[in-house]
N, C-alpha and C positions, 0 to 999 in steps of 0.2 A: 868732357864738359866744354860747351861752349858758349865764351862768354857774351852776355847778355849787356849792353850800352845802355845804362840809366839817364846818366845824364852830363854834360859838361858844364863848366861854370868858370868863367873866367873871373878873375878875382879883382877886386875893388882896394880901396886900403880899407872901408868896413871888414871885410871880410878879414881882413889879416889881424884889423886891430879887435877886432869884437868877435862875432859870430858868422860863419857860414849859414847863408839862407841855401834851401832846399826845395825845388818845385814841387808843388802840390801833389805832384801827379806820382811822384815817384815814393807817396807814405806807404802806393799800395803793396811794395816791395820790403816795408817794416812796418809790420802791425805791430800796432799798438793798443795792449788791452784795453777791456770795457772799463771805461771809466777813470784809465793813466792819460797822460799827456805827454810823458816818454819811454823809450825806448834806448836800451845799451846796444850795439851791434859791435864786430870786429871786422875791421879791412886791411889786406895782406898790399902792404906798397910792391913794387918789382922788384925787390930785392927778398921777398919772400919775408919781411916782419909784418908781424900785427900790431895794427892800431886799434885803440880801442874808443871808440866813438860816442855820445849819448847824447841822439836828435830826439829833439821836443816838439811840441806843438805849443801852440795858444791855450788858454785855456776860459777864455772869452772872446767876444767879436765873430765875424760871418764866415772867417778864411781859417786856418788851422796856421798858415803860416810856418812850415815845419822847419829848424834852423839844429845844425850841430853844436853844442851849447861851447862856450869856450874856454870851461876849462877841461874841455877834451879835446877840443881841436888846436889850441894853443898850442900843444907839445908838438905836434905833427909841423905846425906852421915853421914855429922855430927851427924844429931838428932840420928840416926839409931845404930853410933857408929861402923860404917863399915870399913874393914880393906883388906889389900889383900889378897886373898884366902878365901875371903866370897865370894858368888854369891848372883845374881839379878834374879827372875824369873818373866817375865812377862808374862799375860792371860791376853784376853777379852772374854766379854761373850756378847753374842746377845742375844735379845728377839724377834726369828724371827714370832710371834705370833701380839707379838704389838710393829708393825712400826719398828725393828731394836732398840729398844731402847740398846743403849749402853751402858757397864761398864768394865774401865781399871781396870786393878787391878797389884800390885807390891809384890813381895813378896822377902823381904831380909833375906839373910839365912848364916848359920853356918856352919859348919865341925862340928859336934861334936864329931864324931866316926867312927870308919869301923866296921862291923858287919860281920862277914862271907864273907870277902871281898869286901862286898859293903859299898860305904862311907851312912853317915846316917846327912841329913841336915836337921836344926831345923831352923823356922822362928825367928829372933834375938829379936821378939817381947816376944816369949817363952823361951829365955833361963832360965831366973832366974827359971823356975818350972824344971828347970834340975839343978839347983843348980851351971849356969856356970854365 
């Protein structure tokens, strides 16, 4: 399986203190039934746990707005020890061989440097083997 780049999101202090918002574009990857306006999903951080997530929508106005509600996402932020100006990346991966078998995956991440002008992100699960 390999994985699939949804989206990144660099983090605000809304995000840390409220909710994560979610591009539009990326609902097409969690339907959401006729007539719901959320959805539960599970995302496995690098260290192989699962998170258990539950992104919403709107449920009036033009845009759907899709946000991971916060009191799912709050566990993740704290444990994680996440701050603004960290980012979130998320992938799925399909096993389009057997049945779509699916797998979320999260991945929190650091600044920890610019290198030749490019910044250089560590997953926060790694930092102590950089000694931050």
């Amino acid at each position: 399986m390999e994985p699939v780049h949804l989206f990144t999101k660099k983090l605000k202090p809304t995000h840390i203190s409220h909710a994560l918002s979610f591009p539009t574009h990326v609902l097409e990857a969690f339907p959401i039934s006729e007539g719901a306006h959320m959805t539960n999903f599970e995302a496995v951080d690098a260290t192989d746990n699962a998170w258990r997530f539950c992104l919403s929508t709107r449920m009036t106005g033009a845009y759907p707005k899709p946000v991971l509600l916060w009191s799912s996402w709050h566990r993740f932020v704290e444990q994680k020890g996440l701050t603004p100006e960290d980012r979130v990346v998320f992938f799925i991966e399909r096993d389009e061989v057997n049945d779509m078998v699916r797998r979320d995956t999260v991945r929190p991440q650091r600044k920890v440097m610019t290198l030749m002008g490019q910044d250089v992100w560590v997953d926060v699960e790694h930092l102590p083997l950089y000694g931050l």
